[in-house]
C-alpha positions as CSV (number, residue, x, y, z in Angstrom):
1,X,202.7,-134.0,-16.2
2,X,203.6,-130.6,-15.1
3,X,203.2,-129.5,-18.6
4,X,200.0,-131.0,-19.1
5,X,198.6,-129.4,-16.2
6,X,199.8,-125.7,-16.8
7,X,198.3,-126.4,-20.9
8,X,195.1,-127.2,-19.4
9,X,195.5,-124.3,-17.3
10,X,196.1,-121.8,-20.2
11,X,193.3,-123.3,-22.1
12,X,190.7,-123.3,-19.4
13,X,191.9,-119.0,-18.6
14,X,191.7,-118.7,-22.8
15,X,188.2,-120.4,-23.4
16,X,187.4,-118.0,-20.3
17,X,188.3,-114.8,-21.8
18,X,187.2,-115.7,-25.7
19,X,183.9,-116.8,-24.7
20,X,182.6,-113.0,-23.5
21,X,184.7,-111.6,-26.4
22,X,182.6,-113.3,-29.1
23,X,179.6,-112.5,-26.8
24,X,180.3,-108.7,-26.9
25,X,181.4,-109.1,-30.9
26,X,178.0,-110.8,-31.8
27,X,176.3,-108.4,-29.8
28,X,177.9,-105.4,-31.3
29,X,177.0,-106.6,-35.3
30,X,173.3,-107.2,-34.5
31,X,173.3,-103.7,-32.7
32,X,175.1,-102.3,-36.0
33,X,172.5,-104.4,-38.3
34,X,169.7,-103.2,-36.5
35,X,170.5,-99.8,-36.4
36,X,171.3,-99.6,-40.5
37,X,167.8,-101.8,-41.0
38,X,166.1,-98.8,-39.1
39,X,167.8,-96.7,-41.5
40,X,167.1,-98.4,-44.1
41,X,163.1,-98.7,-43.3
42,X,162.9,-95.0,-42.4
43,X,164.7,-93.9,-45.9
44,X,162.8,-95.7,-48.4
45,X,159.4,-94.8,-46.5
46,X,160.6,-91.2,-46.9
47,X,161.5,-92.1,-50.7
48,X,157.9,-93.6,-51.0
49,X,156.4,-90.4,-49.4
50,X,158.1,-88.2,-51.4
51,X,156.6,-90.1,-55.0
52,X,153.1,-90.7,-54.0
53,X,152.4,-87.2,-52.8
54,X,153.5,-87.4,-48.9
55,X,151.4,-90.3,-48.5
56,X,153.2,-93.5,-46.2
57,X,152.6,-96.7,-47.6
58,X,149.3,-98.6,-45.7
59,X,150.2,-101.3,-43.3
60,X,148.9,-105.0,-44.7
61,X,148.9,-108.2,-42.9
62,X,151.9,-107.2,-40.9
63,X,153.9,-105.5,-43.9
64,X,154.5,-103.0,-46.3
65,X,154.3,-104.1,-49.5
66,X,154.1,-101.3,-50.9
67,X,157.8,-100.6,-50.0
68,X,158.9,-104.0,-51.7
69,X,156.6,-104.3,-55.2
70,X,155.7,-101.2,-57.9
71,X,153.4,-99.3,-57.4
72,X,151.6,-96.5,-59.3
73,X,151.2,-92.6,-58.2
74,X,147.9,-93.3,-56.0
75,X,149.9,-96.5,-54.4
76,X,148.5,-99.0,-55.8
77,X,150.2,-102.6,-56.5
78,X,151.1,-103.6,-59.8
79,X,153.5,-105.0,-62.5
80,X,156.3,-103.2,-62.8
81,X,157.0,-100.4,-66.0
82,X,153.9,-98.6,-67.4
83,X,151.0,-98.0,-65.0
84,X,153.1,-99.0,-62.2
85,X,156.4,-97.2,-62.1
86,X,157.3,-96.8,-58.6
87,X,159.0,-99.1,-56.6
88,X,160.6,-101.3,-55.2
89,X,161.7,-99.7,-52.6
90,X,163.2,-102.5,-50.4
91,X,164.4,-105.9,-52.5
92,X,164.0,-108.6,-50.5
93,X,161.3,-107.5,-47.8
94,X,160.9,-106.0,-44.9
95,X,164.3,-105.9,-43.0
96,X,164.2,-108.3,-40.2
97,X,165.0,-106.9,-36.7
98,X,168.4,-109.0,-36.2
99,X,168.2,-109.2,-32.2
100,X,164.6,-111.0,-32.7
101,X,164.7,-112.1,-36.3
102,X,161.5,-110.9,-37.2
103,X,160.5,-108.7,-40.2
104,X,156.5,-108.4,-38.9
105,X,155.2,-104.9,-38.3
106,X,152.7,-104.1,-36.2
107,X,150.6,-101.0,-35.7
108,X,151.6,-98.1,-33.4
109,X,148.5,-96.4,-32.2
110,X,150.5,-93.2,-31.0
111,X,153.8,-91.5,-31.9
112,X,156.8,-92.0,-30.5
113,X,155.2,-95.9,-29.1
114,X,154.5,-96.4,-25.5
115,X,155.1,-99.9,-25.3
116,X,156.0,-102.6,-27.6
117,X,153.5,-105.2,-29.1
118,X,155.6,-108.2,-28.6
119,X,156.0,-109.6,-31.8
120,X,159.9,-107.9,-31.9
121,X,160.0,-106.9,-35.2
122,X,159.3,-103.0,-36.2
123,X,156.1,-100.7,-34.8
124,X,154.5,-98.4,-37.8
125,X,153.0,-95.4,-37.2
126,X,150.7,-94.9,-40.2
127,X,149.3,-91.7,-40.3
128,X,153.2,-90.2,-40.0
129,X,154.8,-92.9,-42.1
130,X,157.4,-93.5,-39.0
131,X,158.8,-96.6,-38.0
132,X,160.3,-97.8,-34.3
133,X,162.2,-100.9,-33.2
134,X,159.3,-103.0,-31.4
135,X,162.0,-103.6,-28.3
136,X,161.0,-101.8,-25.2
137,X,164.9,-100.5,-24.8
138,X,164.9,-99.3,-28.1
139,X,161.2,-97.3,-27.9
140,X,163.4,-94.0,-27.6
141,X,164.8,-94.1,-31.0
């Protein structure tokens, strides 16, 4: 019976310690995916920019497809090859912000932001082609 109660014991201190463990583990891989989707985002606008004549791609519908389909020199969307022989930039979409799961990008009226929109995805600065985290702790980077 002794036995029993010191296992239970152990378990009960081990389920204690694990629990914040994994907590801090999870926490640490979406900080790591977010920080290489912001990479990623802010490389391939530059990649676009530097193709289509320092232009950023245009914000549409919360996205920029530009980034994920062909386009030709003036950024225009087309099939790929020939006329159209940009791009993609990103396979799969827009990156989604791992901490809210989101990939929808909203407009940021000034550069750096000064608050975020609350959809928790990424905030677009258009006429600079930069990109944010739409998180108010992560404004700043």
């Amino acid at each position: 019976m002794v036995d029993v109660a010191i296992f239970g014991i152990v378990a009960v201190i081990a389920a204690a310690v694990s629990v914040p463990v994994i907590e801090q583990a999870t926490a640490r891989a979406e900080q790591r995916a977010l920080t290489e989707n912001l990479h990623t985002l802010r490389t391939q606008i530059e990649v676009y920019k530097l193709q289509h004549g320092g232009r950023p791609p245009v914000l549409h519908n919360g996205s920029l497809p530009q980034l994920y389909r062909s386009t030709d020199a003036r950024g225009q969307i087309g099939p790929a090859g020939g006329k159209f022989p940009y791009g993609p930039y990103l396979r799969g979409g827009v990156p989604v912000n791992p901490i809210t799961e989101r990939s929808i990008i909203t407009a940021a009226e000034a550069w750096p932001p000064e608050a975020p929109s609350g959809n928790g995805g990424w905030l677009y600065h258009q006429p600079t082609g930069r990109i944010a985290i739409d998180l108010e702790e992560y404004l700043d980077r």
